[in-house]
Rosetta silent file (secondary structure, phi, psi, omega in degrees, C-alpha in Angstrom):
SEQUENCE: XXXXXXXXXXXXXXXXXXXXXXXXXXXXXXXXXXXXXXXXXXXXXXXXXXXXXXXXXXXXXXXXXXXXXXXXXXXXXXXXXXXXXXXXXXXXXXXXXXXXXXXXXXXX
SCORE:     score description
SCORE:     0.000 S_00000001
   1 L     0.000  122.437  154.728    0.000    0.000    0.000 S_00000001
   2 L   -63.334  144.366 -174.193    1.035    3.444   -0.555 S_00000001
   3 H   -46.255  -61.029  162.502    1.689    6.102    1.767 S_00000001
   4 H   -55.664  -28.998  165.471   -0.829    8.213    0.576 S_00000001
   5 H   -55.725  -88.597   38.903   -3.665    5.373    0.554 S_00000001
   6 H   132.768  -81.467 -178.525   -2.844    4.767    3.899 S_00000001
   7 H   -61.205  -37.063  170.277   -2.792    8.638    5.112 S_00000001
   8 H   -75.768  -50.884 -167.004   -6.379    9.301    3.350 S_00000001
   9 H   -52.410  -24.192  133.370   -7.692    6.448    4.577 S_00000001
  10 H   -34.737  -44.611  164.654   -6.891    7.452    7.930 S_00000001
  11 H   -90.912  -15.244  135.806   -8.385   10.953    7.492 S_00000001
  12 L   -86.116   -3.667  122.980  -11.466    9.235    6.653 S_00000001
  13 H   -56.557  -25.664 -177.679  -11.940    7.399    9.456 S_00000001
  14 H   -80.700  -18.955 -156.188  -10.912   10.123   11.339 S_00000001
  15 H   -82.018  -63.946 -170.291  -13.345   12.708    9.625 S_00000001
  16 H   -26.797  -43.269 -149.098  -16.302    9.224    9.872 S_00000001
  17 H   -81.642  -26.634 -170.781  -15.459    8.988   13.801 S_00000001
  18 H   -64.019  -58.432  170.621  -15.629   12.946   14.542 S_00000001
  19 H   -65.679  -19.325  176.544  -18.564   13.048   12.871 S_00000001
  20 H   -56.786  -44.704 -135.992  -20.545   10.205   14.422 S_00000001
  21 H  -102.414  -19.989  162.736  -19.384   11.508   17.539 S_00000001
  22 H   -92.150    0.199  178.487  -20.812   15.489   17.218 S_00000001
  23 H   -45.271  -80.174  172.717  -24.436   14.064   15.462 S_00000001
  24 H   -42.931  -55.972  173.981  -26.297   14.155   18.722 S_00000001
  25 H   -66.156  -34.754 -150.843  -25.024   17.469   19.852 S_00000001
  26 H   -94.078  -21.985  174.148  -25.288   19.247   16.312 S_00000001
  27 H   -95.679  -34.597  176.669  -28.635   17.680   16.298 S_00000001
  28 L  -114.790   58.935 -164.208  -30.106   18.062   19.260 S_00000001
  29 L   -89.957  -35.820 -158.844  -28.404   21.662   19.645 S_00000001
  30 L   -96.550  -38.601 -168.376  -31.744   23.518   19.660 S_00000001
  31 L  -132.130  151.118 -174.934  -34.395   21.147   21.571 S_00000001
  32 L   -77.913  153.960 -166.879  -34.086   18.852   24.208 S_00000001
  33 L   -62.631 -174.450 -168.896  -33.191   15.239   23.673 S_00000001
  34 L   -90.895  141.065  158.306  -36.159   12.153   23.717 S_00000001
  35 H    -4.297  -76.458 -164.482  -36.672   10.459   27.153 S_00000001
  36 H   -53.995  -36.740  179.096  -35.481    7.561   25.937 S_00000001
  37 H   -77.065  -48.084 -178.670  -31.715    9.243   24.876 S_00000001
  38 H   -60.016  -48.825 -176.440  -31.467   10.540   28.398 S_00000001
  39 H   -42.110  -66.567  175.332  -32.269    7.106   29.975 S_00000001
  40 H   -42.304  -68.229 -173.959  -29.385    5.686   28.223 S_00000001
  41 H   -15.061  -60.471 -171.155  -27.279    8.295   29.055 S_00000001
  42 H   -86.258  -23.161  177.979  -27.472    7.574   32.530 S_00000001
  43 H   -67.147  -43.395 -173.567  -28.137    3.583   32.198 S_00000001
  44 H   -64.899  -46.881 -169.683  -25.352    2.610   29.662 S_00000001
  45 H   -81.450  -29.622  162.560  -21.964    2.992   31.471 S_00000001
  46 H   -37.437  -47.785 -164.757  -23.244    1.284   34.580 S_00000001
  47 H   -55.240  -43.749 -143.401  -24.579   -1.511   31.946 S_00000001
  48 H  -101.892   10.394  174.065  -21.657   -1.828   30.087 S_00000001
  49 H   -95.434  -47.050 -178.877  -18.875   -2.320   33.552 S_00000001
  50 H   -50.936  -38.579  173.666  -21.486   -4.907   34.651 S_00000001
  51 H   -57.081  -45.891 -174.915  -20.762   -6.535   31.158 S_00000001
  52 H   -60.691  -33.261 -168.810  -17.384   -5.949   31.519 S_00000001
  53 H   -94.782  -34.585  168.274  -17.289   -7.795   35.084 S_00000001
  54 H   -47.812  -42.142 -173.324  -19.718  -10.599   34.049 S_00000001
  55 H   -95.597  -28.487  163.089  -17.170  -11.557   31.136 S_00000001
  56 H   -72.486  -10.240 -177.680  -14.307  -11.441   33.022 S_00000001
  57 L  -104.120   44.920 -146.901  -15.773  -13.709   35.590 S_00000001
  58 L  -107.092   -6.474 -171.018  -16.855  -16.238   33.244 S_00000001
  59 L  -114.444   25.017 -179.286  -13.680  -18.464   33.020 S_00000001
  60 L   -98.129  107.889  163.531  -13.736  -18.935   37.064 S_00000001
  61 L  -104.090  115.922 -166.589  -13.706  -22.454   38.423 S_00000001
  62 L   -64.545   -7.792 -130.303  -15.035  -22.369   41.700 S_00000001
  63 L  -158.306  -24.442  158.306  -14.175  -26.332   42.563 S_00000001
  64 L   -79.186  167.601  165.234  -10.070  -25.337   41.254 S_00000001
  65 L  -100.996  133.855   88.311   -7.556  -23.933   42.729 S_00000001
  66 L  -176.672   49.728  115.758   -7.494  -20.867   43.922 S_00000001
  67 L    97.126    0.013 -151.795  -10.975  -21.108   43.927 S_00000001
  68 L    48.188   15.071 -162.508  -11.851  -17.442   42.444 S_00000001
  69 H   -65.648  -25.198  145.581  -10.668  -16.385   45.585 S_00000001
  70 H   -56.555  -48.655 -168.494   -8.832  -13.273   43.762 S_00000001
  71 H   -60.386  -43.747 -171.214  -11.630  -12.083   41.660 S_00000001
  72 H   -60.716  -60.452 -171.452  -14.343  -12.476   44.824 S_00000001
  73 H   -49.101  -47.189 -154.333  -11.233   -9.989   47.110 S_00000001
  74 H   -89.886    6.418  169.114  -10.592   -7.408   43.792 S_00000001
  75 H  -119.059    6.124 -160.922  -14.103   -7.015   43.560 S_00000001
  76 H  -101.879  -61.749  173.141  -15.206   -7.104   47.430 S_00000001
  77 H   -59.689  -32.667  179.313  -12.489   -4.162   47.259 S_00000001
  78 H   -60.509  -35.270 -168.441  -13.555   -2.464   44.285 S_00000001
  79 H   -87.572  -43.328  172.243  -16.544   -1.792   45.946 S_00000001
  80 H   -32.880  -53.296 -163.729  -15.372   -0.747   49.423 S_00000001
  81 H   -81.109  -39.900 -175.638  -12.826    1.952   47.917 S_00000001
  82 H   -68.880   -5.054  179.545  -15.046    2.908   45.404 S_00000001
  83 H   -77.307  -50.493 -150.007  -17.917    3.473   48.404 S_00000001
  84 H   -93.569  -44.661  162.272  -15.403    4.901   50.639 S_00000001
  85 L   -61.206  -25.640 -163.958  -13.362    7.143   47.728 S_00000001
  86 L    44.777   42.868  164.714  -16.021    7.586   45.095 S_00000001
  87 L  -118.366   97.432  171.064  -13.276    7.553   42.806 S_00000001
  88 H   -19.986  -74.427  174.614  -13.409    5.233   39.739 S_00000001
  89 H   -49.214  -47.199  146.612   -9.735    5.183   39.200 S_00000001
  90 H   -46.335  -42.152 -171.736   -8.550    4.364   42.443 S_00000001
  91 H   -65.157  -54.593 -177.644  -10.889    1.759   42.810 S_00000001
  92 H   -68.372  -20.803 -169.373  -10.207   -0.378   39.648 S_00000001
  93 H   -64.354  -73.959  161.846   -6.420    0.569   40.365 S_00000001
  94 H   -14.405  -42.387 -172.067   -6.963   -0.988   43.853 S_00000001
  95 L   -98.281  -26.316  179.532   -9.077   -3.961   42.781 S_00000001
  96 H   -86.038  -64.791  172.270   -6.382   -4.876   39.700 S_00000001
  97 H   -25.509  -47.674  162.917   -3.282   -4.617   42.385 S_00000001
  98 H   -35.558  -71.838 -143.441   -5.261   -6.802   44.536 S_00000001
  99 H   -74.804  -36.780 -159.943   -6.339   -9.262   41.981 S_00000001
 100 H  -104.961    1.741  165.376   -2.706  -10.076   40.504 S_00000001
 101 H   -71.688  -34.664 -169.104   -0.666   -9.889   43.990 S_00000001
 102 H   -95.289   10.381  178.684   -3.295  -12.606   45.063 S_00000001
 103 H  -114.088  -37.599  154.078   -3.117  -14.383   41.724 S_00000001
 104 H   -43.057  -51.871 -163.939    0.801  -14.255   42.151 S_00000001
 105 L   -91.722  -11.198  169.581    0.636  -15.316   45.796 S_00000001
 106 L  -116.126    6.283  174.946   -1.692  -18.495   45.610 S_00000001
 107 L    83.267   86.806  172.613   -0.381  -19.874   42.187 S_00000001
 108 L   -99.275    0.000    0.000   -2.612  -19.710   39.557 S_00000001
């Protein structure tokens, strides 16, 4: 491929992603959004960390060792810091640190 394919095609994806990503404001600039767009709003990133935590725990055998006995602590913590900090980053920092000193320390 040539350099120039390569460099438009890039500046078309880039132009593709910008725009997808100002549609709803440039559209709904003047009147407020539908019910239904706000719901999401507020619904979707919980939804999609539960997804996220669901698929990581989906390979756990409970009856092996170690038992899921990291994953139950980095997420028993996850909640705790994020309860006691209300800071996202910290929490998952906290809850990953956790997860591989205790995946380190019982031998997975």
């Amino acid at each position: 491929m040539s350099s120039t394919y390569l460099i438009l095609s890039i500046l078309v994806m880039a132009v593709v992603t910008f725009f997808t990503r100002a549609f709803p404001f440039l559209f709904f600039i003047r009147k407020k959004p539908p019910a239904v767009l706000l719901y999401l709003e507020r619904m979707l990133p919980p939804m999609i960390m539960l997804l996220l935590v669901l698929y990581s725990l989906k390979d756990i055998k409970p009856l092996a060792k170690p038992y899921g006995i990291p994953e139950a602590a980095a997420i028993i913590l996850v909640v705790l810091v994020h309860r006691w900090k209300s800071n996202t980053f910290v929490s998952i920092a906290a809850g990953t640190v956790l997860y591989m000193v205790l995946r380190n320390l019982l031998g997975a």
